[in-house]
LUMDO-245056 format. One line per field, with one value per residue (C-alpha): x, y, z; residue number from 1. Coordinates in nm, 2 decimals. Layout:
xx: c(X,...);
yy: c(Y,...);
zz: c(Z,...);
nr: c(NUM,...);
//
This chain:
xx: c(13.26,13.05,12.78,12.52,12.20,11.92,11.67,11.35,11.03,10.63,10.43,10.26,10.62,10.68,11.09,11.20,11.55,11.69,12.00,12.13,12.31,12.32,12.51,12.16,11.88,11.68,11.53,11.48,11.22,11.19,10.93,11.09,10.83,10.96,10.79,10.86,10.90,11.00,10.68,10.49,10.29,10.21,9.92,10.02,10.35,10.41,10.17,10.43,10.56,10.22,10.15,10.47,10.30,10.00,10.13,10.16,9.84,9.47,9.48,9.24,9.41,9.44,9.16,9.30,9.61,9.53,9.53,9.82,10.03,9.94,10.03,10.34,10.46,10.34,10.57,10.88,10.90,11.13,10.98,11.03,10.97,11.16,11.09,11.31,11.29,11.34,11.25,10.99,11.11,10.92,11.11,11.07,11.29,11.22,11.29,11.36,11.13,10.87,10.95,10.61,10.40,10.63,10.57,10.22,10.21,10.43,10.23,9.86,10.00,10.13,9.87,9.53,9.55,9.20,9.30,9.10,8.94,9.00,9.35,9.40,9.30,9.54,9.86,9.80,9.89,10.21,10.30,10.25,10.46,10.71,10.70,10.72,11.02,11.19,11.09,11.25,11.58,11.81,11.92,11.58,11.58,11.96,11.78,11.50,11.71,11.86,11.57,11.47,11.76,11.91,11.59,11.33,11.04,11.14,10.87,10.98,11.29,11.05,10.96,10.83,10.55,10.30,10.12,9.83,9.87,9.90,9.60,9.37,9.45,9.14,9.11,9.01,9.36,9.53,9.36,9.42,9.83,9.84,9.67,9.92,10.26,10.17,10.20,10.38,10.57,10.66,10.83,11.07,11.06,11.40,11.44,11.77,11.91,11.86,11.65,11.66,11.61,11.43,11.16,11.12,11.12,10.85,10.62,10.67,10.51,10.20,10.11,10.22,10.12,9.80,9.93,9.71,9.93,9.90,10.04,10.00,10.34,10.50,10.82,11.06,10.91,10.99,11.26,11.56,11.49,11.83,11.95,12.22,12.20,12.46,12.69,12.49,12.57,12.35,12.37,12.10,12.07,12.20,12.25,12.47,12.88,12.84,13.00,12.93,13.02,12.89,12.96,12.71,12.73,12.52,12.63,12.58,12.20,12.20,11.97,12.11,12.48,12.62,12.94,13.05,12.94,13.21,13.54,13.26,13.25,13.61,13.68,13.49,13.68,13.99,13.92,13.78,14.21,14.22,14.62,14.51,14.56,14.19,14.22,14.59,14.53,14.15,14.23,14.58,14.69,14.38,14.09,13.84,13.73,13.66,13.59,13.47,13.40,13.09,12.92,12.56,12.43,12.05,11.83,11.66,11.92,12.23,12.52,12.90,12.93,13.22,13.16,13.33,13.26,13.41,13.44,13.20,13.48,13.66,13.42,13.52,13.89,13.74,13.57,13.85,14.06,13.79,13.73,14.11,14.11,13.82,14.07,14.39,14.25,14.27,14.63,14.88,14.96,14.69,14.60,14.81,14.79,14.87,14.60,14.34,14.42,14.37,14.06,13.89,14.01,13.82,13.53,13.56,13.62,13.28,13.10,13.20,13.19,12.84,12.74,12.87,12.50,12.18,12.01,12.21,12.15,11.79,11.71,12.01,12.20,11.99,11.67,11.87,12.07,11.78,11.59,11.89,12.03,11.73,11.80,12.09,12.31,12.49,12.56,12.67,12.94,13.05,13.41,13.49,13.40,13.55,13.91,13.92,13.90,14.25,14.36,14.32,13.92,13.92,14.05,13.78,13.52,13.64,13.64,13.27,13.10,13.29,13.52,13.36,13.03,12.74,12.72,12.54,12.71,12.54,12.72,12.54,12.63,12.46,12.35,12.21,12.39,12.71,12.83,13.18);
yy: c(6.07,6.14,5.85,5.96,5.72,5.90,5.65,5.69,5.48,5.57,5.49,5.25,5.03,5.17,5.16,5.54,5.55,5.87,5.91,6.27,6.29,6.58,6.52,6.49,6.63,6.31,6.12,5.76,5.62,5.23,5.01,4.72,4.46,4.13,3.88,3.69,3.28,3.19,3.30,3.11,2.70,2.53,2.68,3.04,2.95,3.21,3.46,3.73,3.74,3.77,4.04,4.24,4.25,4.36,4.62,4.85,4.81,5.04,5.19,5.40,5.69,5.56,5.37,5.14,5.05,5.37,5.62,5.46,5.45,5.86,5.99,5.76,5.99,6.27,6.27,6.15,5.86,5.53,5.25,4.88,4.58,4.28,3.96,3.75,3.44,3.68,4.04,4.21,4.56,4.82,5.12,5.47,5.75,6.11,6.47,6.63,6.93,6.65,6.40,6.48,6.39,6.05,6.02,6.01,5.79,5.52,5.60,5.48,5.20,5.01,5.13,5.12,4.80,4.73,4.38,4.47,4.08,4.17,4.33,4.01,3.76,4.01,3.95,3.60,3.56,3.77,3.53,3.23,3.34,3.43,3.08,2.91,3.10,3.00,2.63,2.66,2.72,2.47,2.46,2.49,2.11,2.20,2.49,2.27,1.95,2.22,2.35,2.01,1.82,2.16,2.28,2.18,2.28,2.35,2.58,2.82,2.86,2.89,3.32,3.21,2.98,2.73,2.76,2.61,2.91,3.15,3.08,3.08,3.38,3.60,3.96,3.81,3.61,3.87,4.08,3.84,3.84,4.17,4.24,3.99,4.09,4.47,4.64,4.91,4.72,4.46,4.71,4.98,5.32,5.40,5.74,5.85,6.15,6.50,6.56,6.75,6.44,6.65,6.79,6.41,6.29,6.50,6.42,6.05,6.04,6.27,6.08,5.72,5.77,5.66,5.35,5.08,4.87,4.47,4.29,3.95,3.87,3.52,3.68,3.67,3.31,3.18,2.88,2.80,2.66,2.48,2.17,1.86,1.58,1.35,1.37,1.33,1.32,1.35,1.41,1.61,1.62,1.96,2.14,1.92,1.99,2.12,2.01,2.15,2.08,2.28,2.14,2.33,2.33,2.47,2.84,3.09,3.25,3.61,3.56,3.47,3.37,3.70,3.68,3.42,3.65,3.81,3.58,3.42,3.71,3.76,3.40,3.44,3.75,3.57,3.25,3.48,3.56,3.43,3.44,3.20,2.82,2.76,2.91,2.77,2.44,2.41,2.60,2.75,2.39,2.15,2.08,2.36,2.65,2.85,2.80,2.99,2.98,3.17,3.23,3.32,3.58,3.47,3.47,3.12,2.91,3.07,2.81,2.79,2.67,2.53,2.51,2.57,2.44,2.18,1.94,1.71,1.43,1.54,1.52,1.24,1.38,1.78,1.63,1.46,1.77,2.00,1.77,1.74,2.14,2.16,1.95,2.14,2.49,2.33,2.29,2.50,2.82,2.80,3.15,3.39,3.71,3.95,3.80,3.79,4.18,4.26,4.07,4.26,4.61,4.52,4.41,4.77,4.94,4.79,4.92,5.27,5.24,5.11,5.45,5.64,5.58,5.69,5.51,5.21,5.23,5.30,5.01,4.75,4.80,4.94,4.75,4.40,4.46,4.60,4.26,4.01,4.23,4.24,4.65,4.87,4.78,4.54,4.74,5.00,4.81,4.59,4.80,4.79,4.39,4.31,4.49,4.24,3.94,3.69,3.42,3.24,3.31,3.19,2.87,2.85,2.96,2.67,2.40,2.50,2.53,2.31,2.02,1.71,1.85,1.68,1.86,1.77,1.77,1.86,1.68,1.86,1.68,1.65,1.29,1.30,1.01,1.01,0.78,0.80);
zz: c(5.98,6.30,6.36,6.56,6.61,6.82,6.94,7.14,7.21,7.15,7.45,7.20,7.21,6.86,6.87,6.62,6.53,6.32,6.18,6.06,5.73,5.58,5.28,5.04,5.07,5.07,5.33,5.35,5.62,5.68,5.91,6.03,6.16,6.34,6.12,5.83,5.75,6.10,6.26,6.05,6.06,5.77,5.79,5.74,5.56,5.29,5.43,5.54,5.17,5.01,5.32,5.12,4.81,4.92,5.15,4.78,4.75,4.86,5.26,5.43,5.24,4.96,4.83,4.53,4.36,4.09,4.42,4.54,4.26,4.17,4.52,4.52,4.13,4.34,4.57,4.39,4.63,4.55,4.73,4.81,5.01,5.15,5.33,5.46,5.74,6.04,5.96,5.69,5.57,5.38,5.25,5.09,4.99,4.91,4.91,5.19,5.18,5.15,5.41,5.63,5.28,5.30,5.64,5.62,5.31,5.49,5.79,5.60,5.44,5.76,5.98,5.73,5.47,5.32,5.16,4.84,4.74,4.39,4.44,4.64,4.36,4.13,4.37,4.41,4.06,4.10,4.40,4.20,3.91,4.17,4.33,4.00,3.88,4.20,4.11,3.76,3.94,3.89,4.25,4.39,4.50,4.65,4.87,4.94,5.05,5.30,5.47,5.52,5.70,5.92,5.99,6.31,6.10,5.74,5.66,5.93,5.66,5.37,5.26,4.96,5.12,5.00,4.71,4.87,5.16,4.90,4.69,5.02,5.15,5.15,5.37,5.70,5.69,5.62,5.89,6.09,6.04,6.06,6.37,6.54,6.35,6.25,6.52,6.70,6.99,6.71,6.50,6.44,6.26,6.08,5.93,5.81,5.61,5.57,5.88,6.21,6.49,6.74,6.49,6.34,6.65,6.77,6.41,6.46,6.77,6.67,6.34,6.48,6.82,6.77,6.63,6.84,7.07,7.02,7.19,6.99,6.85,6.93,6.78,7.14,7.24,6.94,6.99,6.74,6.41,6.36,6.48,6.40,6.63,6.42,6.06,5.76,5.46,5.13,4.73,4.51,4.15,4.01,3.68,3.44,3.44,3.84,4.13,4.49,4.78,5.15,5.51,5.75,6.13,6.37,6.51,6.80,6.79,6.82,7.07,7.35,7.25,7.08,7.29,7.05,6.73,6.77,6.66,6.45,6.24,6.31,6.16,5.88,5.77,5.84,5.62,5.31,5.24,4.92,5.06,5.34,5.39,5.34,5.01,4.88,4.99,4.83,4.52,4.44,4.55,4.54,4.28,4.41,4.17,4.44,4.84,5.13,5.50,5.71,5.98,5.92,6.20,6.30,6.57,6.50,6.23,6.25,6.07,6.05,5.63,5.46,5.06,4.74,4.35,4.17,3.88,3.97,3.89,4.15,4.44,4.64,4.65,4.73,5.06,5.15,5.14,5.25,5.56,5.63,5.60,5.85,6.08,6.03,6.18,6.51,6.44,6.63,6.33,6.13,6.26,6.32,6.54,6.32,6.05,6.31,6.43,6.08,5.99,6.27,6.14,5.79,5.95,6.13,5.78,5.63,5.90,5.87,5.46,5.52,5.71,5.37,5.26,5.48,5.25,5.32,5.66,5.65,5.43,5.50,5.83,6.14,6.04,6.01,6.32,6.48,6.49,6.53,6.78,6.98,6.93,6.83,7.10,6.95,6.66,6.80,7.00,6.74,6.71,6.97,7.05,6.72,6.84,7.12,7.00,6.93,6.83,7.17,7.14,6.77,6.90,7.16,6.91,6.70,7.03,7.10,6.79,6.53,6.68,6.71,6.67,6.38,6.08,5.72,5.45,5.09,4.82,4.41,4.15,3.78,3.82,4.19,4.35,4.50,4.81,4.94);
nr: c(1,2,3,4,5,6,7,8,9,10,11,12,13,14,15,16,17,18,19,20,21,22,23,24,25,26,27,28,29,30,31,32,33,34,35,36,37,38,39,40,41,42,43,44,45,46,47,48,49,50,51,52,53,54,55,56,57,58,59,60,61,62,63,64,65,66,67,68,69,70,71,72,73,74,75,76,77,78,79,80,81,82,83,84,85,86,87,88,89,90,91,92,93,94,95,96,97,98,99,100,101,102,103,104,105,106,107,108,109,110,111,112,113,114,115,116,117,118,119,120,121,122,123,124,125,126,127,128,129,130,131,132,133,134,135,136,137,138,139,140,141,142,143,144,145,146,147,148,149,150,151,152,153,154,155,156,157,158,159,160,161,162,163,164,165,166,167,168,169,170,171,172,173,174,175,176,177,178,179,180,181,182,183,184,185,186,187,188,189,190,191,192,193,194,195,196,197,198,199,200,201,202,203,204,205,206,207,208,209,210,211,212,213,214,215,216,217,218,219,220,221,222,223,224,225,226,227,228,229,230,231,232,233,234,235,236,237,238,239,240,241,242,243,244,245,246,247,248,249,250,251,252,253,254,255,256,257,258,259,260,261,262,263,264,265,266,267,268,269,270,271,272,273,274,275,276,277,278,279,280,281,282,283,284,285,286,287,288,289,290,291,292,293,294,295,296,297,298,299,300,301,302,303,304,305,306,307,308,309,310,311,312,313,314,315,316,317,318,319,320,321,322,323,324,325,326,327,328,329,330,331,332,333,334,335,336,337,338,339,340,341,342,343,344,345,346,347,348,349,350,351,352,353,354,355,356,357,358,359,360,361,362,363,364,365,366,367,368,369,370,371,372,373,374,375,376,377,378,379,380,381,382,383,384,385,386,387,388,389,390,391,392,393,394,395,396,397,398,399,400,401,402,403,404,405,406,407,408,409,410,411,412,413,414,415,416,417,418,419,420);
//
C-alpha cells in the first residue's frame, strides 16, 4: 500500500496534513491542539478536559447545544473528543460528497466557542460524575500514588483535574485557555480519506486562514515532568485477592532524545515474546500471572516500566525475581540478533497495518506523532530507524537509561503495607 502524507503550513502557523485513501468514501478530519494536563498549574488543572466537553457545545454558527446537535444528524457526522496529558484531539467523520459541510462545522467549533454559563453549569455536572467515577476505581489511589512520587509537579499528569478547578470555571476562564492554547500555530489540521489533497489543501486555507494567530502557548518551553533522584520503594492498598507489582525508570523524552526511541521501542517489542526469558522466567517458570516490559514515548514523562500481577502471597519472592530479571539483561545472550532483527520488522508491520484505516490515522497515529514528534518527521522515518538498530545499541540503551540508575518501585497489595 502506497503512503503518501502531503503536508503544508497556513501563513497563520496552522500545520494541514492530508492523507489520500480512496478505499471509502468517507472523510475523517481531526484538530490536534498541543495542550492538555501538562500545560496546566494547580490553578487551571483539569481545565483542558472540561475545555473537551464543552467544545460539543453552542459556536458562533451554531448557537446552543439543540443547533448543534441538529446540524451534527444533518450531516451524518460521527464525532469525538480526547484529552490526554500532552495533546487534546477533536474528531469527525463523514461522507465524502459532504466533507466541505464538515469542514465548516469543525471549522466553527474550534474557531467560535461561546461558553454558554448555563451550558457551562450543565457540563460541570458531567465532569463531576466523570471524576467521581474515576474515584470509585479501585486502583485510583494506585494511579494517584504514581503521579505523585515520578512526577515534578503531579498535577501536570492529572487530565481529569481538580474538582475545585472544575466547579469554578466560568466563560472568561475558558476564554482565557482558549485564546492561549486554541490557536492556529499551536495546532494541526488532519484530514484523511477519500479526498483530492490539492483541492482540500486549497479549502483549508480559505475557511481557516483567517484563523487569528496567537502566539501564547508555553507548549515548547515547557520542561520535563518526570524525575527519580534515588530507589524508592512504596505499597498502596488495592482491591482484595491482588497483587501487583511495577518498577518504573525514567526514559528518553521525545523531545530532544529521540535517537534513543528507537532500540527503546525496539526493546520493548523484544521483551513482549511471551517465548522470551522475561516471560519463562517470571511466569512459565516463576510465580507471575502475567509480566511485561515498556517504554512509554512522551515529550514531558516518558518511563521505562517493568510490572506484572501476582498472588499477593507471593510478593516478596516476585521482586526478588523481577529485580534479578532486570539484572540478567545486561548479561552476555540475553538478546539475541536474530530476535532483535525481528522485533523491529513487527514494529514495521504495525505501522503499515495501522495505515489500513484513514480513520485510524486521522484520529490515532498522525495527530499523536504529530505532537510528540514535534511534526511528522519522525514518523515518517521510523522504518527505516527501526531496521538499524542491534543488539549492540540495545545494550547501550540499557547502560544509559536503566543500569544503576533510581527507579520507584510500586508494590499493590489488598492490605496496603508491605516492607521487604
Amino acid at each position: 500500500m502506497n503512503f503518501t502524507v502531503v503536508e503544508s503550513t497556513l501563513p497563520n502557523g496552522l500545520e494541514v496534513i492530508v492523507y489520500e485513501d480512496h478505499s471509502s468514501p468517507v472523510v475523517t478530519v481531526c484538530v490536534a491542539v498541543k495542550t492538555g494536563a501538562t500545560c496546566e498549574t494547580p490553578e487551571t488543572n483539569g481545565l483542558a478536559h472540561f475545555y473537551e466537553h464543552m467544545f460539543f457545545k453552542g459556536n458562533t454558527a451554531l448557537p446552543d447545544q439543540t443547533a448543534y446537535n441538529t446540524r451534527m444528524r444533518e450531516l451524518g457526522i460521527i464525532r469525538n473528543g480526547t484529552t490526554g496529558s500532552e495533546d487534546v484531539r477533536y474528531y469527525l467523520t463523514v461522507s465524502s460528497d459532504l466533507f466541505s459541510d464538515g469542514l465548516e462545522f469543525m471549522y466553527n467549533a474550534i474557531t467560535g466557542p461561546l461558553f454558554d454559563q448555563a451550558e457551562i453549569a450543565q457540563e460541570q455536572s458531567v465532569v463531576m460524575n466523570e471524576y467521581e467515577r474515576n474515584t470509585s476505581n479501585p486502583y485510583w489511589t494506585f494511579w494517584r500514588t504514581q503521579e505523585e512520587l515520578l512526577t515534578i509537579e503531579p498535577w501536570r499528569s492529572s487530565a481529569i483535574g481538580s474538582p475545585e478547578v472544575i466547579q469554578s470555571a466560568d466563560r472568561e476562564t475558558m476564554l482565557m485557555f482558549q485564546q492561549k492554547y486554541y490557536t492556529p500555530e499551536n495546532s494541526a489540521l488532519i484530514i484523511t480519506g477519500d479526498i483530492d489533497p490539492t483541492a482540500v489543501l486549497a479549502e483549508v486555507s480559505s475557511l481557516f486562514g483567517s484563523w487569528e494567530y496567537g502566539g501564547r502557548s508555553d507548549y515548547a518551553s515547557l520542561t520535563a515532568n518526570i524525575s527519580i533522584e534515588r530507589d524508592t520503594t512504596v505499597s498502596i492498598e488495592g482491591p482484595a485477592g491482588v497483587g501487583m507489582i511495577r518498577i518504573v525508570y525514567v526514559g528518553p523524552s521525545m523531545a530532544d532524545q529521540q535517537i534513543w526511541t528507537y532500540p527503546a521501542d525496539v526493546w520493548g517489542q523484544y521483551m513482549g515474546r511471551m517465548s522470551g526469558e522475561f516471560h519463562n522466567d517470571l511466569v512459565t517458570n516463576g510465580p507471575f500471572f502475567d509480566v511485561y516490559a515498556s517504554y512509554y514515548s512522551q515529550r514531558f514523562e516518558p518511563s521505562i516500566t517493568f510490572g506484572g500481577s501476582i498472588d499477593p502471597l507471593n510478593l516478596t519472592q516476585g521482586l526478588e525475581m523481577m529485580r534479578a530479571e532486570i539484572q540478567n539483561m545486561f548479561l552476555d545472550g540475553y538478546f539475541d540478533g536474530d530476535g532483535i532483527e525481528l522485533a523491529g520488522e513487527q514494529l514495521r508491520r504495525e505501522r503499515l497495518f495501522m495505515q489500513e484505516s484513514s480513520t485510524d490515522m486521522a484520529t490515532e497515529t498522525l495527530p499523536f506523532w504529530w505532537v510528540e514528534g514535534g511534526g511528522l518527521d519522525y514518523y515518517l522515518t521510523y522504518p527505516d530507524s527501526l531496521a538499524a538498530v542491534t543488539a549492540e545499541d540495545i545494550s547501550l540503551f540499557l547502560e544509559r537509561w536503566i543500569k544503576n540508575k533510581p527507579s520507584v518501585t510500586f508494590i499493590l497489595t489488598p492490605e496496603g503495607e508491605w516492607t521487604e
